[in-house]
C-alpha positions as CSV (number, residue, x, y, z in Angstrom):
1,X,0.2,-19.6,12.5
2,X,-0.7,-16.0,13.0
3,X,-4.2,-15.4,12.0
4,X,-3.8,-11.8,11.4
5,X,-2.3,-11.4,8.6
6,X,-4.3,-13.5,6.7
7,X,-7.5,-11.7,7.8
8,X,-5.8,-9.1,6.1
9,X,-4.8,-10.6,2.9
10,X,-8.6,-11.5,2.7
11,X,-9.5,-7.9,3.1
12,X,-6.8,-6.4,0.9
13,X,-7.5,-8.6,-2.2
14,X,-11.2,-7.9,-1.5
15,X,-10.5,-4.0,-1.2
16,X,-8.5,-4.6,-4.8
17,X,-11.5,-6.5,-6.3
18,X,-13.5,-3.8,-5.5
19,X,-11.5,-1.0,-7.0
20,X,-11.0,-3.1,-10.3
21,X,-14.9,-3.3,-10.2
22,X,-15.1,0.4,-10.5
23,X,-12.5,0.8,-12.9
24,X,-14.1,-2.0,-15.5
25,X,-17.4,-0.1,-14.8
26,X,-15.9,3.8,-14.7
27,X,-12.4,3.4,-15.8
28,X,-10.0,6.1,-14.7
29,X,-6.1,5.7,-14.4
30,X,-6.0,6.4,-10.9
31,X,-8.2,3.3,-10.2
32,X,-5.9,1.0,-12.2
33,X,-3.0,2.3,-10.2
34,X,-5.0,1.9,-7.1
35,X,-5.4,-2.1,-7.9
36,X,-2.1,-2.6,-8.6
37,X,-1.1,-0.9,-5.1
38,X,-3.5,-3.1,-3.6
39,X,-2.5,-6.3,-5.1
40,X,1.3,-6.1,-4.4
41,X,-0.2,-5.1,-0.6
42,X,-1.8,-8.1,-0.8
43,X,1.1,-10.4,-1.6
44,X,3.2,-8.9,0.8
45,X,0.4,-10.6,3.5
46,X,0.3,-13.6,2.0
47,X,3.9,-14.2,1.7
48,X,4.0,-13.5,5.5
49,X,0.8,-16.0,6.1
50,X,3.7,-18.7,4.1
51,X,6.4,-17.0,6.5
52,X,4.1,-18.0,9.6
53,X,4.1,-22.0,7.9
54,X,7.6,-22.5,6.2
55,X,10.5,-20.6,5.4
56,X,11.2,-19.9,1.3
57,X,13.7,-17.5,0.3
58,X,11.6,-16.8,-2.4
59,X,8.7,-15.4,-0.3
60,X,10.9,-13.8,2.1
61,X,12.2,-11.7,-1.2
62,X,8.4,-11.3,-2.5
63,X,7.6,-9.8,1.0
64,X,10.2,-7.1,0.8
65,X,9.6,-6.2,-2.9
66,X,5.8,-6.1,-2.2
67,X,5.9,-4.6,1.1
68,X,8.8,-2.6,2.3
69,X,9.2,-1.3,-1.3
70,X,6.7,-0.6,-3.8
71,X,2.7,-0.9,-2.1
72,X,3.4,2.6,-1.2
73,X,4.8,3.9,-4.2
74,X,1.9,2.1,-6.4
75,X,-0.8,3.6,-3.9
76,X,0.6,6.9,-4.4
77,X,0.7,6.7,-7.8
78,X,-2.9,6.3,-7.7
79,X,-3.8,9.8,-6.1
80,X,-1.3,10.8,-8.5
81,X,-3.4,10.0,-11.3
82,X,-6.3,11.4,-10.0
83,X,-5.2,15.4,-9.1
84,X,-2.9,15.4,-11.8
85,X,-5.2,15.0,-15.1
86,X,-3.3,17.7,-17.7
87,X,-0.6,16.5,-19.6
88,X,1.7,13.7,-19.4
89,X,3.0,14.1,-15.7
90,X,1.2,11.5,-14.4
91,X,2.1,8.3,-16.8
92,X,5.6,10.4,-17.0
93,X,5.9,9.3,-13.6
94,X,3.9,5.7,-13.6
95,X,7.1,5.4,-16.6
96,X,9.7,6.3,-13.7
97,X,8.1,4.4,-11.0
98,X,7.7,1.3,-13.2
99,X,11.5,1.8,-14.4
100,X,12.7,1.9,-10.6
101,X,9.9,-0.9,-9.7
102,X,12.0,-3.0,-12.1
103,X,15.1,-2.3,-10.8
104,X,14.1,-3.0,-7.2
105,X,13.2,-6.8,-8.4
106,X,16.1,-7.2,-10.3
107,X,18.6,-6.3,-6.9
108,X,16.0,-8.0,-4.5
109,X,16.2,-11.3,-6.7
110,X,20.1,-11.4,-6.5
111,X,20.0,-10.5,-3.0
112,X,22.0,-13.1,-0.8
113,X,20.7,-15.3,1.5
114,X,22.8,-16.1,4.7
115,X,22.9,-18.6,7.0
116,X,20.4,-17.2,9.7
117,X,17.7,-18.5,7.2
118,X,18.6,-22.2,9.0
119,X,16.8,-20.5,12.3
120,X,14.1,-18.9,10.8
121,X,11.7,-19.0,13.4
122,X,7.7,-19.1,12.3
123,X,6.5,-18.2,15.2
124,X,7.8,-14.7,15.0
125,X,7.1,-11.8,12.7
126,X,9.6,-12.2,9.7
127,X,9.2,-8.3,10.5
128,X,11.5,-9.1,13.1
129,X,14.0,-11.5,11.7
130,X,14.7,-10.7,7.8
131,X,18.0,-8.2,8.4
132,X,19.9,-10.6,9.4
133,X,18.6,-12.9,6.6
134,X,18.6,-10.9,3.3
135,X,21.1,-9.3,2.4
136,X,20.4,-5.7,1.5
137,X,22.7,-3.1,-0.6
138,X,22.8,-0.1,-0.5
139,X,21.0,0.1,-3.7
140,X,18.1,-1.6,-2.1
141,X,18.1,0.6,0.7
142,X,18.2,3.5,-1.1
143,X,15.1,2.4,-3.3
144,X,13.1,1.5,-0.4
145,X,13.8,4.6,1.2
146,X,13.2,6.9,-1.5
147,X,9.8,5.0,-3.1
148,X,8.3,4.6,0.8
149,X,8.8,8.5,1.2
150,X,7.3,8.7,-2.3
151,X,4.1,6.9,-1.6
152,X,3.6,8.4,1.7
153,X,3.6,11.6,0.3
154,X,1.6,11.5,-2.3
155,X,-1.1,8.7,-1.3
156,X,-1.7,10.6,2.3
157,X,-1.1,13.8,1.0
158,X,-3.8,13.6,-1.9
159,X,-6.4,12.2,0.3
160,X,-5.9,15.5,2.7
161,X,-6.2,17.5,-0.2
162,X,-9.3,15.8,-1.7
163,X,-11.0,16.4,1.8
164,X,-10.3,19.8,1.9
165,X,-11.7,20.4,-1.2
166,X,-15.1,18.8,-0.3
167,X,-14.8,20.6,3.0
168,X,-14.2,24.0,1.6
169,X,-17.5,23.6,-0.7
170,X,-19.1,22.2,1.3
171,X,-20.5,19.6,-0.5
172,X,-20.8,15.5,-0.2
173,X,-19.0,15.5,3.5
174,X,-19.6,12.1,3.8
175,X,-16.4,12.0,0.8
176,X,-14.3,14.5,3.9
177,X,-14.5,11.5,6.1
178,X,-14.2,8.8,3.2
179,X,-10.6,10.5,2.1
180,X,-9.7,11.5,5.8
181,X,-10.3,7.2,6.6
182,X,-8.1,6.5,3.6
183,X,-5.3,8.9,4.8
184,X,-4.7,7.5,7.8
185,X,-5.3,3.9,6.5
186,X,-2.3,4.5,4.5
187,X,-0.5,5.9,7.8
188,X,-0.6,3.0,9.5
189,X,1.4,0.7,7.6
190,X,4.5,3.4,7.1
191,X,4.2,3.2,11.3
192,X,4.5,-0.4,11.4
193,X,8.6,0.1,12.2
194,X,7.8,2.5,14.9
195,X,5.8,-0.6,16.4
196,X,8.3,-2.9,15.9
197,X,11.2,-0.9,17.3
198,X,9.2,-0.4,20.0
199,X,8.8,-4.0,21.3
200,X,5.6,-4.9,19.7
201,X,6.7,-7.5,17.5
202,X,2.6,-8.0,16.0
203,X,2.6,-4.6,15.5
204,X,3.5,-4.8,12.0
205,X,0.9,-7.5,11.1
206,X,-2.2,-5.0,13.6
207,X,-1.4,-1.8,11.4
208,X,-1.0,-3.6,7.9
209,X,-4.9,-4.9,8.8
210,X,-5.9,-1.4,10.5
211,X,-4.7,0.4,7.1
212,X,-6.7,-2.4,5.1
213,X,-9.9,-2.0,7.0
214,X,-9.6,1.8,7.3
215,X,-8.8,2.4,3.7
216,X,-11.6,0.2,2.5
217,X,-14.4,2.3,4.8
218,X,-12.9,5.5,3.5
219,X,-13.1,4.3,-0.1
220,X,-16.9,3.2,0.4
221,X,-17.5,6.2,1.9
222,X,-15.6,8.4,-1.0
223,X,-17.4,6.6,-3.7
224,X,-21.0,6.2,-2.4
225,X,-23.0,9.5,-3.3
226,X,-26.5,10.4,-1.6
227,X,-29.2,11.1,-4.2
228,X,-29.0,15.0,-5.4
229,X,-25.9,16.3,-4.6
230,X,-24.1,18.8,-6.6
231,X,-21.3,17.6,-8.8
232,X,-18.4,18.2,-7.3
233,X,-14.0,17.6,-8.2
234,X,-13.5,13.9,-7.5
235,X,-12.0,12.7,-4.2
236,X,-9.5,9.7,-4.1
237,X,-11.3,6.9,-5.6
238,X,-13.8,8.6,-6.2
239,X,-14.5,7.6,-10.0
C-alpha cells in the first residue's frame, strides 16, 4: 500500500472541514464552493488509497470523475464566487458547471471496462494504468479537457489576483503569501501528468499531497488577520 496518498486524503478532508467551519461561522458562496472542490479532491485520494488494496471498477470511475475532472473546476468555481459578487454570473456559472458535472458522471458511469482490469496491478499508481482500463470517449475527453483548463484558470488565476491587490495597498501581506501558497498549491496537481510522463510514476500521488499541504498554509495564512489592520477587499478564502 502506498502511504502517500492517504496522508493526503487525511489532509484534504481536514483542509475541507476547515473551510465548511468558516462558512457555517461566515458563510460566503465562495466557501461552499471551496468545500465541495475539496471534498471531490478528497475522494479522488481515497479511491486511489482502495486502488493501492483492490481493484473496483467502481472506484477506478470515482477517481476519474473526482480527480481528472471536476476538483479543479469546483475549486475554481470557488475564486469565482469570491471576485465576481454583482449579479448572477457567478451561480450562472455554478448552474453550467453543475449541468456539465452531471453529464461527466452520467458518460463516466457507462464508460466500458476492458479486460486489462484482470492485471490491475496495486502496486502501481492507477495514474499509470487506467487508459488502457477505462474506456474514454471523446465526450469524456473533451469534458475533462475543457473543465481542468477551467479550474486552472480561474482557481490560480484569482489567487494571483487577490495577491496583487493586497500587495498594491499594501495592506495584510501576510494574505500576499497566503493566496501566492494557494496558487501554486493548485499548480501542482494540474502538473501531476508532466510527472508521470516523465518517468516518475509517484509523482502524481507527491504533487496531489504538495497542493493539499500548500493550499492549506496559504488558506491559514489568507484568513488569519493581525490585530488592527485596515479592512481591506477579501483574498481567496478569506471570508
Amino acid at each position: 500500500m502506498n502511504f502517500i496518498p492517504l496522508l493526503s486524503t487525511f489532509v484534504t478532508f481536514g483542509f475541507a472541514a476547515a473551510v465548511l467551519h468558516r462558512y457555517q461561522l461566515r458563510r460566503g458562496s465562495h466557501l461552499l464552493m471551496w468545500t465541495i472542490g475539496l471534498a471531490l479532491y478528497g475522494l479522488g485520494t481515497l479511491a486511489e488509497v482502495i486502488l493501492s488494496l483492490r481493484f473496483h471498477a467502481s472506484v477506478l470511475k470515482i477517481w476519474y470523475l473526482t480527480g481528472a475532472m471536476l476538483t479543479a473546476a469546483w475549486l475554481g468555481q470557488g475564486t469565482v464566487h469570491l471576485l465576481v459578487r454583482k449579479g448572477r454570473t457567478a451561480w450562472a456559472l455554478t448552474a453550467g458547471l453543475g449541468v456539465v458535472s452531471l453529464i461527466g458522471l452520467v458518460l463516466v458511469a457507462l464508460a466500458p471496462i476492458t479486460s486489462a482490469a484482470a492485471s490491475f496491478s496495486t502496486s502501481l499508481p492507477v495514474s499509470t494504468q487506467y487508459k488502457d482500463i477505462l474506456v474514454r470517449s471523446g465526450g469524456i475527453t473533451a469534458l475533462t479537457i475543457i473543465l481542468n483548463i477551467y479550474g486552472t484558470i480561474t482557481m490560480v488565476g484569482g489567487a494571483i489576483y487577490s495577491a496583487y491587490l493586497f500587495w498594491r495597498k499594501q495592506v495584510l501581506l501576510q494574505r500576499v503569501v497566503g493566496n501566492i501558497l494557494i496558487a501554486a498549491g493548485a499548480l501542482f496537481p494540474a502538473m501531476a501528468g508532466s510527472f508521470v510522463k516523465a518517468g516518475l510514476v509517484d509523482g502524481l500521488y507527491i504533487s496531489e499531497l504538495l497542493g493539499a499541504i500548500l493550499m492549506f498554509i496559504g488558506f491559514i495564512n489568507a484568513t488569519t488577520s493581525p490585530a488592527k489592520q485596515p479592512a481591506a477587499v477579501e483574498p481567496n478564502l478569506a471570508s
